[in-house]
Structure formats: C-alpha cells, structure tokens
C-alpha positions in Angstrom: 38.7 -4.2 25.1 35.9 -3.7 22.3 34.7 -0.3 22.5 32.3 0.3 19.4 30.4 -2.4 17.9 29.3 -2.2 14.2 25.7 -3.5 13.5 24.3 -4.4 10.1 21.0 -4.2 10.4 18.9 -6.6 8.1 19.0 -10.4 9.1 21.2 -9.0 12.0 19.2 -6.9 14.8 15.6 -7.2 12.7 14.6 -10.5 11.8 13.1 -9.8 8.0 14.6 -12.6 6.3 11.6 -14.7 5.7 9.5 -11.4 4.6 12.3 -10.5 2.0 11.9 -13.8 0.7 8.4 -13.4 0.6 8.6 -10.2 -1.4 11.3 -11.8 -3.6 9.0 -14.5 -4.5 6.1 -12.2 -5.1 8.6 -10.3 -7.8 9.4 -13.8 -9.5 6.2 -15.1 -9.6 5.0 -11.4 -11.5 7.9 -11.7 -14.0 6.7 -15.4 -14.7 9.6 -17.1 -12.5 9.2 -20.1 -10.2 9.6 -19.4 -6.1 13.0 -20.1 -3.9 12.6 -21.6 -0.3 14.3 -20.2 2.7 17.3 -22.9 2.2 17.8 -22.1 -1.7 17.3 -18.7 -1.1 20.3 -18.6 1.8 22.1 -20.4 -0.9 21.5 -18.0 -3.7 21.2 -14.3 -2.5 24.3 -11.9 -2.6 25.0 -8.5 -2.8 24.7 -6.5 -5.3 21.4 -7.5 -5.5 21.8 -7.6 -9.4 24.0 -10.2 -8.9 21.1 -12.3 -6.9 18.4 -11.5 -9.8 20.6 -13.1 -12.6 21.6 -16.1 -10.9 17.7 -16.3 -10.4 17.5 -16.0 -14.3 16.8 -12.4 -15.4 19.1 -11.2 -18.1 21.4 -8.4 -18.0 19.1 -6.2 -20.5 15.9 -7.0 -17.4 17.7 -5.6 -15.0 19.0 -2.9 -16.6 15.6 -2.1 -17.9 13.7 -2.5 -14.6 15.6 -2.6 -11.9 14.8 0.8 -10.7 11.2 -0.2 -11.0 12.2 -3.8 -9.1 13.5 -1.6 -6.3 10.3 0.9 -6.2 8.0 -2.4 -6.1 10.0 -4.0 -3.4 10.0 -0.9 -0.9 6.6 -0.3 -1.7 5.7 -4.1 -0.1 8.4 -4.2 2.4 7.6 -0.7 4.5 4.5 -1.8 5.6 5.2 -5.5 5.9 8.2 -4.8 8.1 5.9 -2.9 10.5 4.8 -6.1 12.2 8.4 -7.3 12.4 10.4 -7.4 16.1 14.0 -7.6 16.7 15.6 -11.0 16.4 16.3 -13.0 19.9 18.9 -11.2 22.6 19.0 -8.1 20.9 17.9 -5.8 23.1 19.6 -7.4 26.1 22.8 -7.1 24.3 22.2 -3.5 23.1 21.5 -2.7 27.1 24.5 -4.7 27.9 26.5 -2.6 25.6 24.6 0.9 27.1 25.5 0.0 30.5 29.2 -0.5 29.7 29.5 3.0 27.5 30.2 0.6 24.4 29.2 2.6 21.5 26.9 1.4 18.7 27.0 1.7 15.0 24.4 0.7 12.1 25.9 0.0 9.1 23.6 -0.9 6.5 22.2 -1.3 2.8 19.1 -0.1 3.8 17.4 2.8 3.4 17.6 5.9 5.4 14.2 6.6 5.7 13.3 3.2 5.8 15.9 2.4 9.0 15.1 5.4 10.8 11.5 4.7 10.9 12.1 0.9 12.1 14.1 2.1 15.3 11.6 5.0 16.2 8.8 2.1 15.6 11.0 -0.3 17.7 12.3 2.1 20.5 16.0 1.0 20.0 17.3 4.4 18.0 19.1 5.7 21.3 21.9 3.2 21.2 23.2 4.0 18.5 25.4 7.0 17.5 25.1 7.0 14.0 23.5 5.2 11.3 24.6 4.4 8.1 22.6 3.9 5.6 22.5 3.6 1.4 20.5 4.9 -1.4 17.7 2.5 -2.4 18.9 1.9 -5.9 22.5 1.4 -5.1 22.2 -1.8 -3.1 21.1 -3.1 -6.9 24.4 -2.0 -8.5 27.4 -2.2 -6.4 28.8 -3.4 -3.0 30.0 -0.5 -0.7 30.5 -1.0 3.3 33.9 -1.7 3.1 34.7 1.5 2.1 31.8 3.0 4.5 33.7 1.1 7.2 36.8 1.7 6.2 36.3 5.1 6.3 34.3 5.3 10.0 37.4 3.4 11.5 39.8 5.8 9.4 38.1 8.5 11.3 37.4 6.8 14.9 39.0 7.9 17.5 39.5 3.9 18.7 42.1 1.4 17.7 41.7 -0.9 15.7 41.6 -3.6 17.7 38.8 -2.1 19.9 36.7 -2.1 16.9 34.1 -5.5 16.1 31.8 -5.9 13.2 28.8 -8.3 13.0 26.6 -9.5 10.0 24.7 -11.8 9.0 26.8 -12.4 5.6 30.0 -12.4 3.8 30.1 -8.7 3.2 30.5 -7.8 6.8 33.5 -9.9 7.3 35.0 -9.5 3.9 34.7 -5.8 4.9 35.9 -6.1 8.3 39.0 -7.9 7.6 40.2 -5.2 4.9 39.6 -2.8 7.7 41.6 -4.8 10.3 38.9 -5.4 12.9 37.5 -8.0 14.7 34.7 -10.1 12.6 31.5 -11.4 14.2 28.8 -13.5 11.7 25.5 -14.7 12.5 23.6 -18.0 11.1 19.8 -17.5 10.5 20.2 -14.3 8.9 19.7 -13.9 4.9 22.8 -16.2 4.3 23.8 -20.1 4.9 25.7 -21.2 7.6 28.2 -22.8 5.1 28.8 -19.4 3.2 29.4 -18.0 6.3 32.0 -20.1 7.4 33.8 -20.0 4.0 34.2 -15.6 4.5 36.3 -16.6 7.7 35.3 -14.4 10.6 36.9 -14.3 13.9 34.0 -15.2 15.1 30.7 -17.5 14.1 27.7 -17.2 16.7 24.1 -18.2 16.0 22.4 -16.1 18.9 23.2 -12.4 19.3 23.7 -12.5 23.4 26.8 -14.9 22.4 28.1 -11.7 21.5 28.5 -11.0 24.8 31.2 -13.9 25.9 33.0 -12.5 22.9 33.1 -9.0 24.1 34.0 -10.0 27.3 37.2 -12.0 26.7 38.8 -9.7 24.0 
C-alpha cells in the first residue's frame, strides 16, 4: 500500500511548460539565437539547465559568464507570468483523493523556495503537503540533485520502501527513484517527450494525473 507520494512540481501539478518555453525563447532571441517549438524543446531540455543552454549553442565561457544573470532574468519573467497559471488536469481531485485516504504528500522540486511557496498560497493546494522541497535558484543551472534529496527523505521516512511512489514529468524523477528503490510514476505533456520518458523506464507511464489513482489503488 502506497503511503506518501512524492510530487515534482513543474510540468507535474502546475502546467508551466509552454510559459518556460516562452521565457526560454525570449532569452535566445536577446542573445541573438533562433526560437525552439514545444516538440524541439521536449526534445532538447535537461537538467542541469547548463546542459540545456549548450546543446542550444552557448559556449561553456557564456554560461559561465552569465548564467547567474540568465537565472536572475528568467525569475524575473517567470514570477509574474506564472501568476495566471492553474494546476494541470486531475490534480486537485487526486490530491483530495490522497487527503481523504491519510496518504501523505511531498514536493520535491528544482524550484525555488520562495517561488513554490507563493504558487500554492496563490493556488490554495499548500495544505496537502507535509513538506516542500525545494532548490537554490542558481543550482538548478549547475548540477542535478534530487536523488540525493530523495534518497535522503526515504533514508529518514518512517515508511518502507515499497510504500513510497515518485512522479515526474522527466527522467530525473525516475532515474532518482530507482536508486532510491521506490515505485516510479512519469507523466507525458510535461517539459519532456513521451519517448525520453519511456527510455528512463518507470514503473509506471500515465498521461493524466487521476490515472494515478488506479495505480495507487492496486499496489
């Protein structure tokens, strides 16, 4: 029986994907670089987000040079952006579905504290979850880091580990999730393809968060 679900929070719960393109786009096309669509841009993005910016052509010494200033710019557009932005389909049915079942719920996220903290108060969804995890705003650019984050919270959970899901809307969560031995969950129509996706493995592959339900259900 799963008894704590692990969120990430971009792509997953909020559906942002199209305005972080949008931002994306507005960075290339000041730096003099052409814009992605949604497909190429499913195709293309990773994590660290370093990694993303020099498959899209920005040297090593850019990056190294402005990246803190890339990071300030993009916060600065997606705050207020993101203020218009609901939750993606079924997820507040399945967060009420997990409520009335005393299934806890954990974020797990690269974004912001600040940042997250203010989009559930705006949203009115903060009181189902227990904690929130969240990163600094430059260290998304540098390095990869939930796995240890999660390895850590199921290291310390009081659950087994077979009681213990994850679900993301790319290769991260499940890459993660497997080191941790837990269940995987990943969702299409986030900020990855469908065919990356599938290539990580999860347990699971849904395209609609109240799927999550059947799962929790039979395991």
């Amino acid at each position: 029986m799963i008894k704590l679900v692990v969120f990430d929070w971009n792509g997953v719960l909020i559906a942002d994907t199209q305005a972080t393109l949008d931002i994306d786009n507005h960075i290339f096309r000041s730096t003099g670089r052409k814009q992605i669509d949604i497909k190429t841009y499913r195709e293309k993005f990773t994590m660290p987000v370093r990694d993303f910016f020099v498959a899209m052509g920005f040297s090593e010494e850019e990056i190294a040079r402005e990246s803190r200033n890339v990071q300030k710019l993009f916060h600065s557009i997606y705050e207020p952006r993101i203020a218009k932005i609901r939750t993606r389909g079924g997820a507040r049915q399945l967060l009420q579905f997990l409520k009335d079942r005393n299934i806890e719920a954990v974020i797990l996220s690269n974004h912001t504290k600040e940042g997250l903290q203010n989009q559930l108060e705006r949203l009115g969804i903060g009181h189902h979850f227990s904690r929130v995890i969240t990163n600094d705003m430059h260290a998304t650019m540098e390095r990869k880091n939930k796995a240890d984050k999660l390895a850590y919270l199921v290291k310390k959970s009081s659950y087994k580990k077979n009681e213990i899901l994850i679900i993301g809307d790319s290769p991260e969560e499940a890459e993660a999730g497997k080191r941790a031995g837990i269940r995987t969950v990943a969702i299409t129509g986030g900020y990855y393809s469908t065919r990356r996706l599938k290539e990580a493995k999860p347990d699971y592959l849904i395209h609609n968060l109240l799927d999550m339900i059947d799962i929790i259900k039979k395991v």
